[in-house]
C-alpha positions in Angstrom: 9.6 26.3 -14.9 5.9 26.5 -15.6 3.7 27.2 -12.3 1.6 23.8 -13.1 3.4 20.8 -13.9 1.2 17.5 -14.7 1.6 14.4 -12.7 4.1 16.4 -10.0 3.0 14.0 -7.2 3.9 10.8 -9.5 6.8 12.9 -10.0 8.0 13.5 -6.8 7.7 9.3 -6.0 9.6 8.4 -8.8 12.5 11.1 -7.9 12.6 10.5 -4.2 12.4 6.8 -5.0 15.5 6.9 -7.1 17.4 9.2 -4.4 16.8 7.0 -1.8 18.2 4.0 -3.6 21.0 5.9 -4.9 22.5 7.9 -1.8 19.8 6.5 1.3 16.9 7.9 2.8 18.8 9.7 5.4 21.0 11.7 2.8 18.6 12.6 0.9 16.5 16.3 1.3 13.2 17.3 -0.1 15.3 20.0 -2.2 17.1 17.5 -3.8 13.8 15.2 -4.4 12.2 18.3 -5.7 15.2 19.9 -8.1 15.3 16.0 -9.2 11.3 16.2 -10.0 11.8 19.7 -12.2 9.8 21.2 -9.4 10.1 23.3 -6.9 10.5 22.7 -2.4 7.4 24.5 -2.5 5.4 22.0 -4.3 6.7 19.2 -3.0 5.3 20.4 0.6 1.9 20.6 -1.3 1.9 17.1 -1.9 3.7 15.6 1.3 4.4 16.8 4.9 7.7 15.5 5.0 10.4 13.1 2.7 9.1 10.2 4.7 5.1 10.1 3.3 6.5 9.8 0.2 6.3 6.2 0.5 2.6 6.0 1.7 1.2 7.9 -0.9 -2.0 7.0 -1.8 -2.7 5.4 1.6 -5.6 7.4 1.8 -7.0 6.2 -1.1 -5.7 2.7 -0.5 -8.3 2.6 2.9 -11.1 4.1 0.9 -10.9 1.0 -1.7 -10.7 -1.7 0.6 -13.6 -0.1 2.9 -15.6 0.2 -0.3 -15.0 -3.3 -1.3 -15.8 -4.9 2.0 -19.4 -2.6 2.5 -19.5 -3.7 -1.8 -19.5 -7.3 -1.1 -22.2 -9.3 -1.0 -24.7 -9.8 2.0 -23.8 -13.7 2.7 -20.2 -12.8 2.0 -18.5 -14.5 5.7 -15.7 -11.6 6.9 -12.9 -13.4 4.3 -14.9 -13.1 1.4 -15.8 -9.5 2.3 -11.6 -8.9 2.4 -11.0 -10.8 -0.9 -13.7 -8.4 -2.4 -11.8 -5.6 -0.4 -8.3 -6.4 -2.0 -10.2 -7.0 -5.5 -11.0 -3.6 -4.9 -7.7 -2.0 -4.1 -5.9 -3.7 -6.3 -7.3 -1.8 -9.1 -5.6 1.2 -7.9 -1.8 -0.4 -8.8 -1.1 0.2 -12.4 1.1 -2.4 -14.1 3.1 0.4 -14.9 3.8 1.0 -11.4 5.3 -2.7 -10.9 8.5 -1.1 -11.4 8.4 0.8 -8.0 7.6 -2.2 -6.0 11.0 -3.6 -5.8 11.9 0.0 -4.8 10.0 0.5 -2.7 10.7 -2.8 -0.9 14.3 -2.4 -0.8 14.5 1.0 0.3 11.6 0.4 3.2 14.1 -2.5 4.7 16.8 0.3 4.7 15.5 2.5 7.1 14.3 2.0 10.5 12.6 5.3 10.3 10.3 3.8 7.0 10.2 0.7 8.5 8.2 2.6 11.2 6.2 4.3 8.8 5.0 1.4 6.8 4.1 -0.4 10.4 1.5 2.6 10.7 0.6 2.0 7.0 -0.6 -1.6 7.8 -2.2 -0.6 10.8 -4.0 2.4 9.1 -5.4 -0.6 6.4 -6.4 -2.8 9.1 -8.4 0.0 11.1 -10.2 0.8 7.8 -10.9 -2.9 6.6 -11.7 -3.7 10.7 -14.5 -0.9 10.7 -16.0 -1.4 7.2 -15.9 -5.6 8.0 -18.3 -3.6 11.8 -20.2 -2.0 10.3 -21.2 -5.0 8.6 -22.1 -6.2 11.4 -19.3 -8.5 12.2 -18.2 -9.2 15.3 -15.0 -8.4 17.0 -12.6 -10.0 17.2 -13.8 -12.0 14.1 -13.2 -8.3 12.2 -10.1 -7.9 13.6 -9.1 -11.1 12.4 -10.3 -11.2 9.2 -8.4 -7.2 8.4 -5.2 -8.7 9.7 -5.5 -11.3 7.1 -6.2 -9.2 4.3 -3.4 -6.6 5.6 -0.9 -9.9 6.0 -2.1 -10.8 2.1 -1.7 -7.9 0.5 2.2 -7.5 1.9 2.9 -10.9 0.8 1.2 -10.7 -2.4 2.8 -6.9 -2.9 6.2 -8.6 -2.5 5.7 -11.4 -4.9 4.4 -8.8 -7.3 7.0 -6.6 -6.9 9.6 -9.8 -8.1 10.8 -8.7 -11.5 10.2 -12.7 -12.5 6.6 -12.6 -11.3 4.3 -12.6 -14.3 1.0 -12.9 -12.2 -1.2 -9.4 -11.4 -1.5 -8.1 -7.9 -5.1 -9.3 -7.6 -4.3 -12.3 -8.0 -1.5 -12.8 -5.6 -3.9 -11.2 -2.9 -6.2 -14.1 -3.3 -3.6 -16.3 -3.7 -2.2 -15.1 0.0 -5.4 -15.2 1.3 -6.4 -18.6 0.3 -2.8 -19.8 2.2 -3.6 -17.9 4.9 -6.9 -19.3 5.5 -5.4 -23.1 4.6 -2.4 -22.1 7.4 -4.9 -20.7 9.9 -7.0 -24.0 9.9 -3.4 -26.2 10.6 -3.2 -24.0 13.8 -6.0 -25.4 15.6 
């Protein structure tokens, strides 16, 4: 086995993700992830703490896009619009070739408590990030608040439709879409 393998983290998803759904999260190892990869325990633990951040890879980068898109949006932009230009921002990060791993992803999330738990901190890591970027743009809390629990609350519902092997529309565009009913369900509250 060569000491550098290309794409090894994309690897490692698309191996653990196919474990999971085949024998569970819980009876799978990072041995067997890793053989299942063509690499090696070694470089799996270069790429992930643990079997469990497997599934928030890219969460990192996932914050940085929608922070970017929020402080990129323009000036008059009120806190939604600064969000919608936040998930027009992150969604260029999910390749249509990744649609695939949605449904996945999905299924083997609602299998385990334990990744339940870890997507719950996923959300809340994207709603810290879009809360400060929507501050330091001078919008107040709890308007900022808000406003990232909106476009946290989109993105999961538009993540699921796009994740539908019958959906035909991009993730973009299901953001929005979620957004939009969001906003039209928030004003029926008052």
């Amino acid at each position: 086995m060569p000491r550098w393998e290309p794409d090894a983290r994309e690897r490692l998803v698309r191996a653990a993700l196919d474990l999971f759904t085949e024998q569970g999260y819980d009876n799978t190892t990072v041995a067997q992830i890793a053989e299942r990869a063509g690499l090696t325990k070694s470089t799996f633990f270069r790429h992930f703490p643990d079997k469990r951040e497997v599934l928030a890879a890219g969460q990192d980068t996932l914050c940085r896009l929608l922070a970017d898109g929020i402080a990129a949006a323009p000036g008059s932009a009120t806190p939604l619009e600064a969000v919608a230009a936040a998930l027009d921002t992150a969604m260029t990060a999910f390749a249509p070739g990744r649609r695939d791993l949605g449904a996945k992803v999905e299924a083997v999330i609602a299998a385990s408590s334990e990744l339940q738990e870890r997507d719950a901190l996923k959300q809340v890591g994207l709603a810290a990030a879009m809360t400060e970027a929507l501050l330091k743009r001078g919008v107040p809390d709890p308007a900022a608040s808000l406003a990232a629990g909106f476009g946290v609350l989109a993105f999961q519902r538009a993540f699921a439709r796009w994740s539908d092997p019958a959906n035909q529309q991009e993730l973009g565009e299901l953001a929005r879409q979620s957004l939009r009913e969001l906003q039209a369900a928030s004003i029926a509250l008052s």
